[in-house]
HTML snippet that shows the backbone in 3Dmol.js (N, CA, C, O; Angstrom):
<script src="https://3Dmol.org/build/3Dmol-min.js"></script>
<div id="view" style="width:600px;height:400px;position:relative"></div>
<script>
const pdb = `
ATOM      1  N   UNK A   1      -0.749  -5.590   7.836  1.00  0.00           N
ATOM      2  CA  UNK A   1      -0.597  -5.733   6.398  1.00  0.00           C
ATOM      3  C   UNK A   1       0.065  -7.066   6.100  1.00  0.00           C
ATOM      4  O   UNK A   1       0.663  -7.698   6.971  1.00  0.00           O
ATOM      5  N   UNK A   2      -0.084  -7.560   4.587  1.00  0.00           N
ATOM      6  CA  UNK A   2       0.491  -8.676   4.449  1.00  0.00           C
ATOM      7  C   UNK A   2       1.707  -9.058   4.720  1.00  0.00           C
ATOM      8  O   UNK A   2       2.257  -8.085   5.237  1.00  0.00           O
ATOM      9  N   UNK A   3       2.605 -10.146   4.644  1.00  0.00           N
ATOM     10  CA  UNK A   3       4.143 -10.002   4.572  1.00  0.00           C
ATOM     11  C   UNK A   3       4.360 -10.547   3.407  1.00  0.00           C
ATOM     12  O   UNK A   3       5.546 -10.650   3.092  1.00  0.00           O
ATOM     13  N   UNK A   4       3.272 -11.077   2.385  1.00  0.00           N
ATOM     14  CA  UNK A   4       4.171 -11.210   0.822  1.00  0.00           C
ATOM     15  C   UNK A   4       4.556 -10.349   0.145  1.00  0.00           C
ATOM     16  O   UNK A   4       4.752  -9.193   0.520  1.00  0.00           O
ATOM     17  N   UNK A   5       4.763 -10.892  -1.227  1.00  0.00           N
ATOM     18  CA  UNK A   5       5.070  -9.674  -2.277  1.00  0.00           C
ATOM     19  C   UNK A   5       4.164  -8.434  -1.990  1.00  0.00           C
ATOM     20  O   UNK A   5       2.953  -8.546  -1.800  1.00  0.00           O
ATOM     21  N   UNK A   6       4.791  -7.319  -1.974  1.00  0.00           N
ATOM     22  CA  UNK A   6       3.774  -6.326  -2.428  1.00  0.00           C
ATOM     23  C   UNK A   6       3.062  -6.265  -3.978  1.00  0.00           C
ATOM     24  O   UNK A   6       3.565  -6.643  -5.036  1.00  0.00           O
ATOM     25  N   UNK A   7       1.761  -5.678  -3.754  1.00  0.00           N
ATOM     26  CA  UNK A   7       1.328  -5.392  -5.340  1.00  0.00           C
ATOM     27  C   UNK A   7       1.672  -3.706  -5.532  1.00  0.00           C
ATOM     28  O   UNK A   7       1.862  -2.848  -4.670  1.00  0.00           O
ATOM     29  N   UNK A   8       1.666  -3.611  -7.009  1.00  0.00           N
ATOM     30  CA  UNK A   8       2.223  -2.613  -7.714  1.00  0.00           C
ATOM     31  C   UNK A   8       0.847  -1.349  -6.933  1.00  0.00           C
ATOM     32  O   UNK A   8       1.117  -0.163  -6.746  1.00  0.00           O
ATOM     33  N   UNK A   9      -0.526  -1.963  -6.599  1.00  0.00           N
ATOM     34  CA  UNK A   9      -1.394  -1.005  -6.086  1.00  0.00           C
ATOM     35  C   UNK A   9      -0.819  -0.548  -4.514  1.00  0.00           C
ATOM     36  O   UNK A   9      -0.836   0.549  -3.956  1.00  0.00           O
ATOM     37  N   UNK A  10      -0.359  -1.755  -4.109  1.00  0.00           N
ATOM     38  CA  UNK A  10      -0.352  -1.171  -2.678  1.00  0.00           C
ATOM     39  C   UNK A  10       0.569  -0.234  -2.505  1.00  0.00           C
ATOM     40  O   UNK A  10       0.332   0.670  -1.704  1.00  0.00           O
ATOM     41  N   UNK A  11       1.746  -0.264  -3.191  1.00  0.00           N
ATOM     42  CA  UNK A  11       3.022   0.707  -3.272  1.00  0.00           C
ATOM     43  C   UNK A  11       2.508   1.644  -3.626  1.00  0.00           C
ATOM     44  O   UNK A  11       2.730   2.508  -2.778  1.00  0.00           O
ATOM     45  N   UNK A  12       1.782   2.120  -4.590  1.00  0.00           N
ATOM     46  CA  UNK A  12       0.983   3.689  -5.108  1.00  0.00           C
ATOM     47  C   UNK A  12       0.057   3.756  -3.503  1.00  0.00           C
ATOM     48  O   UNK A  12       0.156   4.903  -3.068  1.00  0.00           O
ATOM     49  N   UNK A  13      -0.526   3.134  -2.844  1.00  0.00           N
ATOM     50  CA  UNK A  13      -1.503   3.862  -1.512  1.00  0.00           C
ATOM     51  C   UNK A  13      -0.020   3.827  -0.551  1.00  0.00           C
ATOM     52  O   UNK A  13      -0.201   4.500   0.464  1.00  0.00           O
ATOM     53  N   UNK A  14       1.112   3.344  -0.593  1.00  0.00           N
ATOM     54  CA  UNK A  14       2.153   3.371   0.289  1.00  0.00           C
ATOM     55  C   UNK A  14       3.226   4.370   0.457  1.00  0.00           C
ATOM     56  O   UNK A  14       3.907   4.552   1.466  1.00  0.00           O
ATOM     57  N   UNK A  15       3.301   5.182  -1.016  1.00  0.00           N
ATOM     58  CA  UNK A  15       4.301   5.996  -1.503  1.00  0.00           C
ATOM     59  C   UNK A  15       4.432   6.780  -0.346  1.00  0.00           C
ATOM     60  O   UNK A  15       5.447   6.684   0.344  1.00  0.00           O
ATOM     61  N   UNK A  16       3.378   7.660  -0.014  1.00  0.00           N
ATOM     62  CA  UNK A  16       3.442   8.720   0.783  1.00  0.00           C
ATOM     63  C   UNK A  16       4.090   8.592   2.228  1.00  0.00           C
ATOM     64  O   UNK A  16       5.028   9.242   2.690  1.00  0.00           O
ATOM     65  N   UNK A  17       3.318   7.548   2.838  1.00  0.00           N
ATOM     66  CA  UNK A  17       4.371   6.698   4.227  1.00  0.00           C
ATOM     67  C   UNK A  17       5.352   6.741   3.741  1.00  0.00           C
ATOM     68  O   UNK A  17       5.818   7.872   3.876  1.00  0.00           O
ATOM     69  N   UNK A  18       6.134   5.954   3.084  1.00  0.00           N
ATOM     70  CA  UNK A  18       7.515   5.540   2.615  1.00  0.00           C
ATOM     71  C   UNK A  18       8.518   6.714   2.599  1.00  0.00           C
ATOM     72  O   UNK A  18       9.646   6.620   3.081  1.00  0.00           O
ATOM     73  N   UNK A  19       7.783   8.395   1.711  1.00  0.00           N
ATOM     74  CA  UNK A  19       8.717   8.807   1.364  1.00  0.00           C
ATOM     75  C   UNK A  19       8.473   9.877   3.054  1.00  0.00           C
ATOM     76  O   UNK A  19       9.370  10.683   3.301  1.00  0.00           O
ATOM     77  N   UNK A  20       7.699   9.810   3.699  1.00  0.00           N
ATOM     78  CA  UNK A  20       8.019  10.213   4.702  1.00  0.00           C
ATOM     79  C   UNK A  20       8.390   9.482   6.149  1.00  0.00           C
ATOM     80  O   UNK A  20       8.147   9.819   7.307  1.00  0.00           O
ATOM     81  N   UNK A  21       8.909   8.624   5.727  1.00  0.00           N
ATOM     82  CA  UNK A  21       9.822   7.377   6.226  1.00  0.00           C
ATOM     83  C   UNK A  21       9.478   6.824   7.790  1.00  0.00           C
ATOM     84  O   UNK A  21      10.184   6.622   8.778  1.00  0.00           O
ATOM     85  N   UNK A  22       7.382   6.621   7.380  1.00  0.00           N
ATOM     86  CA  UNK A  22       6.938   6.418   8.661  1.00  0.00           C
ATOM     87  C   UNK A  22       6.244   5.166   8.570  1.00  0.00           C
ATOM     88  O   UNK A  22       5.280   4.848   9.267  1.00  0.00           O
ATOM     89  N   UNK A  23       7.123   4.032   7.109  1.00  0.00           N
ATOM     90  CA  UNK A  23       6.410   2.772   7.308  1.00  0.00           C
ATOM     91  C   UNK A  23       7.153   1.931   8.485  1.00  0.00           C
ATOM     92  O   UNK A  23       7.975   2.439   9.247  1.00  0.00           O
ATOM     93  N   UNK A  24       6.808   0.779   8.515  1.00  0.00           N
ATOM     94  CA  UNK A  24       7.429  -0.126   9.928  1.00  0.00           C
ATOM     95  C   UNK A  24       8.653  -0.720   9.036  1.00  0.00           C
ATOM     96  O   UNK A  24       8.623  -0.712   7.805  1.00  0.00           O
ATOM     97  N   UNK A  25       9.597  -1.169   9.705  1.00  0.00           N
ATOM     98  CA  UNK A  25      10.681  -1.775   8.908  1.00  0.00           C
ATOM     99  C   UNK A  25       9.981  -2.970   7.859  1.00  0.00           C
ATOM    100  O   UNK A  25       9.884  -2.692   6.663  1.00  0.00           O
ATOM    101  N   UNK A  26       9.632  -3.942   8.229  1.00  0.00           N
ATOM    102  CA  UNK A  26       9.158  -4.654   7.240  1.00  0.00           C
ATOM    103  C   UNK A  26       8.399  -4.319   6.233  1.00  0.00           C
ATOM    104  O   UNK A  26       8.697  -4.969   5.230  1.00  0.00           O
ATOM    105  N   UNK A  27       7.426  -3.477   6.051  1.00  0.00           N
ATOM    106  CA  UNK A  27       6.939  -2.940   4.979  1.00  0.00           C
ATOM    107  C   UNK A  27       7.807  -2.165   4.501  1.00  0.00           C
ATOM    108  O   UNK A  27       8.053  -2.700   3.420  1.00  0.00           O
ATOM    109  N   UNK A  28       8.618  -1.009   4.594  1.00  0.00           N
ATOM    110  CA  UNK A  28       9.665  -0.838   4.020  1.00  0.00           C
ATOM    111  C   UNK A  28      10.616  -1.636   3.375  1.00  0.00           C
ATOM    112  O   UNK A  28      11.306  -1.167   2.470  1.00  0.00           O
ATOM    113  N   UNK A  29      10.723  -2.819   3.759  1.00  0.00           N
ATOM    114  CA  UNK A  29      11.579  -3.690   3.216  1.00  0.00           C
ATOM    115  C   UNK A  29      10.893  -4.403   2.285  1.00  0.00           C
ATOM    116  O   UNK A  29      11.479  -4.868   1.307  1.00  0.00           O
ATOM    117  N   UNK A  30       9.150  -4.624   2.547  1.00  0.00           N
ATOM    118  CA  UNK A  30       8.372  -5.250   1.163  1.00  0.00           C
ATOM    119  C   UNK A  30       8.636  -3.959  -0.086  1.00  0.00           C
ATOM    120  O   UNK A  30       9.015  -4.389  -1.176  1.00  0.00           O
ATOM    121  N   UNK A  31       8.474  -2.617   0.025  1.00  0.00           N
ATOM    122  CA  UNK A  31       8.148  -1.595  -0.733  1.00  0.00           C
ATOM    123  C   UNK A  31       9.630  -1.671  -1.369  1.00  0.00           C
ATOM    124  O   UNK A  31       9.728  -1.775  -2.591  1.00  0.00           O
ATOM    125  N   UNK A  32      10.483  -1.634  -0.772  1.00  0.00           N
ATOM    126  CA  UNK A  32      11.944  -1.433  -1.650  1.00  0.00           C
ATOM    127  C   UNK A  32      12.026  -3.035  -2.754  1.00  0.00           C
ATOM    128  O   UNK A  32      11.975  -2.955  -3.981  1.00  0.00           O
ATOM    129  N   UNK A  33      12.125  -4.067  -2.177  1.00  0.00           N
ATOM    130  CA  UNK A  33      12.225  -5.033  -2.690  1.00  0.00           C
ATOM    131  C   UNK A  33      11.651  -5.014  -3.867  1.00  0.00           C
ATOM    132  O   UNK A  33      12.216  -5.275  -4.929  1.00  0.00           O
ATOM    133  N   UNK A  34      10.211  -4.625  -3.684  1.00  0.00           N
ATOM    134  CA  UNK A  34       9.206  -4.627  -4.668  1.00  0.00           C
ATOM    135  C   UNK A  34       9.809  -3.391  -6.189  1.00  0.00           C
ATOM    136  O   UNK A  34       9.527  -3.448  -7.386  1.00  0.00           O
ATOM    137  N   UNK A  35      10.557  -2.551  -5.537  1.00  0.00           N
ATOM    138  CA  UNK A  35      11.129  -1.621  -6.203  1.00  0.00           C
ATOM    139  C   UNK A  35      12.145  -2.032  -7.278  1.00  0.00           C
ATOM    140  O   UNK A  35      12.183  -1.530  -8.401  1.00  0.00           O
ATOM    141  N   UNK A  36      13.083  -3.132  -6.761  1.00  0.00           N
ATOM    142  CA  UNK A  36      13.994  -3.790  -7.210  1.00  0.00           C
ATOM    143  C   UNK A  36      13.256  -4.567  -8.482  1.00  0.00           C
ATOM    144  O   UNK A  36      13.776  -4.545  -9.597  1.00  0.00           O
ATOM    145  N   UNK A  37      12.471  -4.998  -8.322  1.00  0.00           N
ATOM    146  CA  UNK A  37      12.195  -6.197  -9.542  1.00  0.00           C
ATOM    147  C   UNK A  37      10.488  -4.895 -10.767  1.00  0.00           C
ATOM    148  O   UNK A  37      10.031  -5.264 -11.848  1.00  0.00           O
ATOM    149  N   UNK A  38      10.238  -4.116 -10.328  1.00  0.00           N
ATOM    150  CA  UNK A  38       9.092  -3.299 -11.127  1.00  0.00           C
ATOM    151  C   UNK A  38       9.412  -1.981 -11.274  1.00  0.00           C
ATOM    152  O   UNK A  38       9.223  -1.124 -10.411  1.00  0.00           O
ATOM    153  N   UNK A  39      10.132  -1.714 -12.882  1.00  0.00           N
ATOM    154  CA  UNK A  39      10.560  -1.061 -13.441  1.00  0.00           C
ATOM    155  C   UNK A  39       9.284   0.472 -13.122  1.00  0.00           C
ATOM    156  O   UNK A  39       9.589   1.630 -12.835  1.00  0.00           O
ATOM    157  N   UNK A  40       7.956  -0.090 -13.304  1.00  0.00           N
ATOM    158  CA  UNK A  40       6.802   1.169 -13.587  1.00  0.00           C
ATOM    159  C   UNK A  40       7.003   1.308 -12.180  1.00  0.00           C
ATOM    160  O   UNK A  40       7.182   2.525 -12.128  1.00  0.00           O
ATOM    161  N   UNK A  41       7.109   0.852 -10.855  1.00  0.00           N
ATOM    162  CA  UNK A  41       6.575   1.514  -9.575  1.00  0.00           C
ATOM    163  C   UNK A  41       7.943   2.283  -9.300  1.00  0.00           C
ATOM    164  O   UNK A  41       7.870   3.183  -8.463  1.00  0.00           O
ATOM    165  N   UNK A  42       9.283   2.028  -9.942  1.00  0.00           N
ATOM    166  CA  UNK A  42      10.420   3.036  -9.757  1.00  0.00           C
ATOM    167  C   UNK A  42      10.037   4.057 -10.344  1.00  0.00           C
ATOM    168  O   UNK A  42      10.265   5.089  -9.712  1.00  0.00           O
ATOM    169  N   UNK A  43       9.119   4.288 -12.134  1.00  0.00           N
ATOM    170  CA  UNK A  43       9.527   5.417 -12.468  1.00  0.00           C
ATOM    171  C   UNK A  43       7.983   6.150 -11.597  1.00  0.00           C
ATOM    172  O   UNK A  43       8.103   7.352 -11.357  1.00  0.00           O
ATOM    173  N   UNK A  44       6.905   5.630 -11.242  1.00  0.00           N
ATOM    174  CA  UNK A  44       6.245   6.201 -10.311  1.00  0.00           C
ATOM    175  C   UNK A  44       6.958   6.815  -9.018  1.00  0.00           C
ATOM    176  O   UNK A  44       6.693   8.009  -8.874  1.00  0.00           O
ATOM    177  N   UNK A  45       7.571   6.422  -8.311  1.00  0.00           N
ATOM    178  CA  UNK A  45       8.218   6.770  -7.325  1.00  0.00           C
ATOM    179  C   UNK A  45       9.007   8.414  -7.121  1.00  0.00           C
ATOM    180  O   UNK A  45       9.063   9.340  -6.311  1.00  0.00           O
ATOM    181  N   UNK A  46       9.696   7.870  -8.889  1.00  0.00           N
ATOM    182  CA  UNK A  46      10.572   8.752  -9.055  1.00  0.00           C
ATOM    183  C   UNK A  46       9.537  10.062  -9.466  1.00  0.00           C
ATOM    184  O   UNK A  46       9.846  11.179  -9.051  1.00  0.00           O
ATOM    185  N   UNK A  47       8.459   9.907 -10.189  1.00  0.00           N
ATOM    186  CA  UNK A  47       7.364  10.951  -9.885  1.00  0.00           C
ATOM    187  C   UNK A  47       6.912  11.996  -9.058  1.00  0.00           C
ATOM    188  O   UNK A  47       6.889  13.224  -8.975  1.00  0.00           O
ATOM    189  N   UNK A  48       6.543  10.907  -8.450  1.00  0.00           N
ATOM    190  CA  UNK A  48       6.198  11.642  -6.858  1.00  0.00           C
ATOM    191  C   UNK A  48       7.128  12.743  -6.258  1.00  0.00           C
ATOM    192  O   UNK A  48       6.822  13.794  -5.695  1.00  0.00           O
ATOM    193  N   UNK A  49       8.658  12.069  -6.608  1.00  0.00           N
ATOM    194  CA  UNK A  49       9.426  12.778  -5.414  1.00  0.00           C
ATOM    195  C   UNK A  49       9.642  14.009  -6.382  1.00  0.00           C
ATOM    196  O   UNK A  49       9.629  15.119  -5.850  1.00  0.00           O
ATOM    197  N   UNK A  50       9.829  13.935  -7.683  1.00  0.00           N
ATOM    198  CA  UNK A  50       9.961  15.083  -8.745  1.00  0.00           C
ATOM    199  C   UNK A  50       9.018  16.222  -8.356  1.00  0.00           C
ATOM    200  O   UNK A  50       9.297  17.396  -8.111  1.00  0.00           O
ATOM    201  N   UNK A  51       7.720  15.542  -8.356  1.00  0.00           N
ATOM    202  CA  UNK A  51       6.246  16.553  -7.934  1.00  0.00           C
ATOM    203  C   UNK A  51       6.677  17.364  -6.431  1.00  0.00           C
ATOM    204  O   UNK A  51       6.400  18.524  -6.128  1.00  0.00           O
ATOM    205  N   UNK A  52       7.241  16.615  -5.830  1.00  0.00           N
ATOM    206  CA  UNK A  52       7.238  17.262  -4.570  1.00  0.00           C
ATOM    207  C   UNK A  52       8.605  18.212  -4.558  1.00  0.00           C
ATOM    208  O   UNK A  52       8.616  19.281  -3.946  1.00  0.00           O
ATOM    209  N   UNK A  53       9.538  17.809  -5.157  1.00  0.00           N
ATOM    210  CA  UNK A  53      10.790  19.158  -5.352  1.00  0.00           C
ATOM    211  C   UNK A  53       9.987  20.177  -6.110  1.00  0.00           C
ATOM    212  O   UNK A  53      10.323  21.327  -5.826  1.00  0.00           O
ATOM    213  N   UNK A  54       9.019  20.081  -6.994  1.00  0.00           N
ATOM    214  CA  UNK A  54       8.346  21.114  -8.313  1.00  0.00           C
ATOM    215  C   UNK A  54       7.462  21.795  -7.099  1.00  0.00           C
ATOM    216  O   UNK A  54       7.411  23.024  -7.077  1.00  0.00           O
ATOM    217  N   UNK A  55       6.903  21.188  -6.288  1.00  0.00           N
ATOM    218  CA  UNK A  55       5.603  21.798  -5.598  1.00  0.00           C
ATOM    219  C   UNK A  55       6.756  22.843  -4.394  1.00  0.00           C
ATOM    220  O   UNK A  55       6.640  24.037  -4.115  1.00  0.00           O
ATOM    221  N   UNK A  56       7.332  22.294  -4.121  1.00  0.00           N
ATOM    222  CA  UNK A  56       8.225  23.078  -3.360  1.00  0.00           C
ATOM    223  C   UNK A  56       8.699  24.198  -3.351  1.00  0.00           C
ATOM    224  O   UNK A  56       9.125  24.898  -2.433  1.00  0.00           O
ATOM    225  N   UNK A  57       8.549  24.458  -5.179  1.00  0.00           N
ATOM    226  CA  UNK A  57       9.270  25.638  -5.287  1.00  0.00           C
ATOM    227  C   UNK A  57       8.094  26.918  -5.754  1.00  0.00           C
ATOM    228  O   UNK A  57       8.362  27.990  -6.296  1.00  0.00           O
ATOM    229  N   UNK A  58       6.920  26.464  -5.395  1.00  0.00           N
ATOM    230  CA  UNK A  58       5.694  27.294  -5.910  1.00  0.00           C
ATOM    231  C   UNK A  58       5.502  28.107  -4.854  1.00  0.00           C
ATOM    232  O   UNK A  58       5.223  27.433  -3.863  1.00  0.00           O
ATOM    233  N   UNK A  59       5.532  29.318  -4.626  1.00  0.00           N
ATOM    234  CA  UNK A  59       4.871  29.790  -3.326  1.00  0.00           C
ATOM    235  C   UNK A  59       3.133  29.418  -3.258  1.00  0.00           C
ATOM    236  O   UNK A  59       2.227  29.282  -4.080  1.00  0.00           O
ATOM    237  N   UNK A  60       3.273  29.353  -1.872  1.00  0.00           N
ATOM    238  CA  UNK A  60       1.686  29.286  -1.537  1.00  0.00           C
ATOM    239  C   UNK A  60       0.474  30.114  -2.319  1.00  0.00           C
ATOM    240  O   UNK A  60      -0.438  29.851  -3.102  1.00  0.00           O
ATOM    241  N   UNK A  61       1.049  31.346  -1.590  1.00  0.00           N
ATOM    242  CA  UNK A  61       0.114  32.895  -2.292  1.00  0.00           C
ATOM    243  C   UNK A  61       0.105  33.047  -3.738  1.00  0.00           C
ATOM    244  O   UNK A  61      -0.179  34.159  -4.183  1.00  0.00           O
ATOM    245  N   UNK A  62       0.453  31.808  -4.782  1.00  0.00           N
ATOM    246  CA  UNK A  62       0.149  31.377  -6.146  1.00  0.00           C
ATOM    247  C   UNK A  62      -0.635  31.081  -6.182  1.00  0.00           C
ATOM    248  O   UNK A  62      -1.221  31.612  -7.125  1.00  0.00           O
ATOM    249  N   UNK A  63      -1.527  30.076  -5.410  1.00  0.00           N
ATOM    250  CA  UNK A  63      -2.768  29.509  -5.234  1.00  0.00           C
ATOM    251  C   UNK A  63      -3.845  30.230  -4.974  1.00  0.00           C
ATOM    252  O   UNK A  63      -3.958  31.044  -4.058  1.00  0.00           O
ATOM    253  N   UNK A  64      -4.695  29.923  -5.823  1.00  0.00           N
ATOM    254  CA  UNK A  64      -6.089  30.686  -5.471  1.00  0.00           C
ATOM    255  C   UNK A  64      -6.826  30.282  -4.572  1.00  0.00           C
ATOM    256  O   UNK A  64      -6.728  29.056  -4.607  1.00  0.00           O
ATOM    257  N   UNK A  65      -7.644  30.627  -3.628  1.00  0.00           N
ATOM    258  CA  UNK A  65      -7.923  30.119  -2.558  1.00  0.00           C
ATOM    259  C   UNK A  65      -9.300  29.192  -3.216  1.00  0.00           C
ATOM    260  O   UNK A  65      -9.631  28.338  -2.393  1.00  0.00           O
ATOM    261  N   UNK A  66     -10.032  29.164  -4.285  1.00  0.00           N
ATOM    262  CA  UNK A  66     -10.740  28.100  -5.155  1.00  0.00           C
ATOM    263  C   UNK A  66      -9.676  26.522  -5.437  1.00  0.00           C
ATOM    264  O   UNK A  66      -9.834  25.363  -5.053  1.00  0.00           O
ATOM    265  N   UNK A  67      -8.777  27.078  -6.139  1.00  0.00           N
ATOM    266  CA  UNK A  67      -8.089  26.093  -6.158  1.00  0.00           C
ATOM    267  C   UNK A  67      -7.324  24.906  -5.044  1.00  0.00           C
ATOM    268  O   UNK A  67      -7.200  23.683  -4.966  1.00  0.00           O
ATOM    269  N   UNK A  68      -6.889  26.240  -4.212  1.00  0.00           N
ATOM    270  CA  UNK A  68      -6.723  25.868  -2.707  1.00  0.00           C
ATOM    271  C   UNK A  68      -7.881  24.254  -2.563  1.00  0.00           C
ATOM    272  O   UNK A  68      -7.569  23.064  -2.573  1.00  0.00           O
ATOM    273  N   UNK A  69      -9.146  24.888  -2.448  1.00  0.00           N
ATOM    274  CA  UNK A  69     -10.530  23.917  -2.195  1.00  0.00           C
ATOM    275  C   UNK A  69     -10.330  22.712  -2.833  1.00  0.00           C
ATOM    276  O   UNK A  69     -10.200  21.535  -2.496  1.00  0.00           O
ATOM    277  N   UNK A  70     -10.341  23.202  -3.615  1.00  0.00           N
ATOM    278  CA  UNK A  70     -10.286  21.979  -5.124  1.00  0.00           C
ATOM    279  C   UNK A  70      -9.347  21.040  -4.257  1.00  0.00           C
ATOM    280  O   UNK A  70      -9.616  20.148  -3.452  1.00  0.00           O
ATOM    281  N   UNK A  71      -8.331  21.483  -4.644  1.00  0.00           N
ATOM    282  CA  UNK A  71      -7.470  20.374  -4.070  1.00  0.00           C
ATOM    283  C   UNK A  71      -7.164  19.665  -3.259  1.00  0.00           C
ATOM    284  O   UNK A  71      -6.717  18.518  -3.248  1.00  0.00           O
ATOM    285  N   UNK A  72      -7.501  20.628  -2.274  1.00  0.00           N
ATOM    286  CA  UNK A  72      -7.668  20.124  -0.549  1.00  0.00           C
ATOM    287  C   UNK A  72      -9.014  19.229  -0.367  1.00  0.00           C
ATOM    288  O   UNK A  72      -8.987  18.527   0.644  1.00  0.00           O
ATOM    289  N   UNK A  73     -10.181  19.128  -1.161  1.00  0.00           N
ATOM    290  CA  UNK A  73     -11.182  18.249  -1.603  1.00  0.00           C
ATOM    291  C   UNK A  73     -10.826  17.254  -2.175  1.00  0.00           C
ATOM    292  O   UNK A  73     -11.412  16.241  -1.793  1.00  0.00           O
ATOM    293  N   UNK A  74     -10.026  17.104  -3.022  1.00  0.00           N
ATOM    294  CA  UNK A  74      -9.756  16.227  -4.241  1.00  0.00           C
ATOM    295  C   UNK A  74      -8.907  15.039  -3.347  1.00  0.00           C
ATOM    296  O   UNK A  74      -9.141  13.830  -3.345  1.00  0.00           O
ATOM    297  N   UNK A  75      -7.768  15.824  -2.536  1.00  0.00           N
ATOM    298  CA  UNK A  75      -6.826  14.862  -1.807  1.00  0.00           C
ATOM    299  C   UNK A  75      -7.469  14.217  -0.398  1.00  0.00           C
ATOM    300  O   UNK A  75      -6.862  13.277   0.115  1.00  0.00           O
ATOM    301  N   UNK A  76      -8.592  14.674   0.176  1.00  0.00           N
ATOM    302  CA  UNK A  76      -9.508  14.506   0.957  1.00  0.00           C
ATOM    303  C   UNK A  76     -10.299  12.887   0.523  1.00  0.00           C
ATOM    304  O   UNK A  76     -10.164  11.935   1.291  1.00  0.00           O
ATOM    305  N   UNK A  77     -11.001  12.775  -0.612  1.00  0.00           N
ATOM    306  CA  UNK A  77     -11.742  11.743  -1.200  1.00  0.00           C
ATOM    307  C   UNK A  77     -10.939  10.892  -2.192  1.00  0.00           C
ATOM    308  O   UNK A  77     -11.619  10.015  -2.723  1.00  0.00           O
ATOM    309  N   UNK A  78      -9.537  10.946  -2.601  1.00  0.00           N
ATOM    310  CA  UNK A  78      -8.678  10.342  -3.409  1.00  0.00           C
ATOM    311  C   UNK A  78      -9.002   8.746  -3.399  1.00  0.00           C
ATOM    312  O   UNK A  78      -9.447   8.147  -4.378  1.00  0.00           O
ATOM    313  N   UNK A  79      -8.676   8.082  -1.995  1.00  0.00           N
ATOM    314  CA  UNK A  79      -8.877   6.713  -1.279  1.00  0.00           C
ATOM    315  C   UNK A  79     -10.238   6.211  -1.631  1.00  0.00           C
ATOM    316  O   UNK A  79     -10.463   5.109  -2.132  1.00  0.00           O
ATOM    317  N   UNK A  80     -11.320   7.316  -1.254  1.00  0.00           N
ATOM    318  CA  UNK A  80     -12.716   6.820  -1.463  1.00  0.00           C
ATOM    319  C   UNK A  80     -13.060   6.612  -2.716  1.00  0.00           C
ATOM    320  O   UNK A  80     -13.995   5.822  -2.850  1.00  0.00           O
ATOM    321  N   UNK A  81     -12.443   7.231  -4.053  1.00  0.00           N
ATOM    322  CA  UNK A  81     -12.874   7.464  -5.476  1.00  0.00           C
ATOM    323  C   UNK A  81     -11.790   6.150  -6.068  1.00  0.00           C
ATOM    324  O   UNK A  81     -11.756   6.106  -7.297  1.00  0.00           O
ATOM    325  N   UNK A  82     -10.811   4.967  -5.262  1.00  0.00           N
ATOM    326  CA  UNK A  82     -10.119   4.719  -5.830  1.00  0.00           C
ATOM    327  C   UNK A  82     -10.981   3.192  -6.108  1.00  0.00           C
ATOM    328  O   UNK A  82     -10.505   2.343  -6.862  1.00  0.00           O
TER     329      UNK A  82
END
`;
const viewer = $3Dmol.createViewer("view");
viewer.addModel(pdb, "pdb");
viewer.setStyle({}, {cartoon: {color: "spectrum"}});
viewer.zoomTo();
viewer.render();
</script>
């Protein structure tokens, strides 16, 4: 990956590495930096991690096993549809 600035896109395809804290040090250090100076990719950030305390607290067996699909499809082709 590059070593300049990050763009505000690459941090949205990066979030997920990051918040499971399996980027390499230097990209971590582009993604935070980048954090510091772009107000929208903090309150994105801060999104994500919100979604994931909210999803946390859903039991599984809420899910319909359609929906289940759906989603497990949807997050499957996300990259390809972007």
């Amino acid at each position: 990956m590059s070593t300049g600035e990050l763009t505000c896109q690459e941090l949205v395809e990066l979030v997920t590495e990051y918040l499971e804290h399996a980027l390499p040090p230097r990209e971590r250090n582009r993604f935070e930096e980048h954090l510091t100076t772009c107000p929208g990719c903090r309150i994105h950030l801060a999104q994500v991690q919100e979604t994931i305390r909210a999803l946390g607290r859903v039991p599984p067996e809420s899910l319909s096993e359609r929906a289940e699909r759906d989603l497990l499809a949807a997050f499957r082709g996300w990259k390809r549809n972007v």
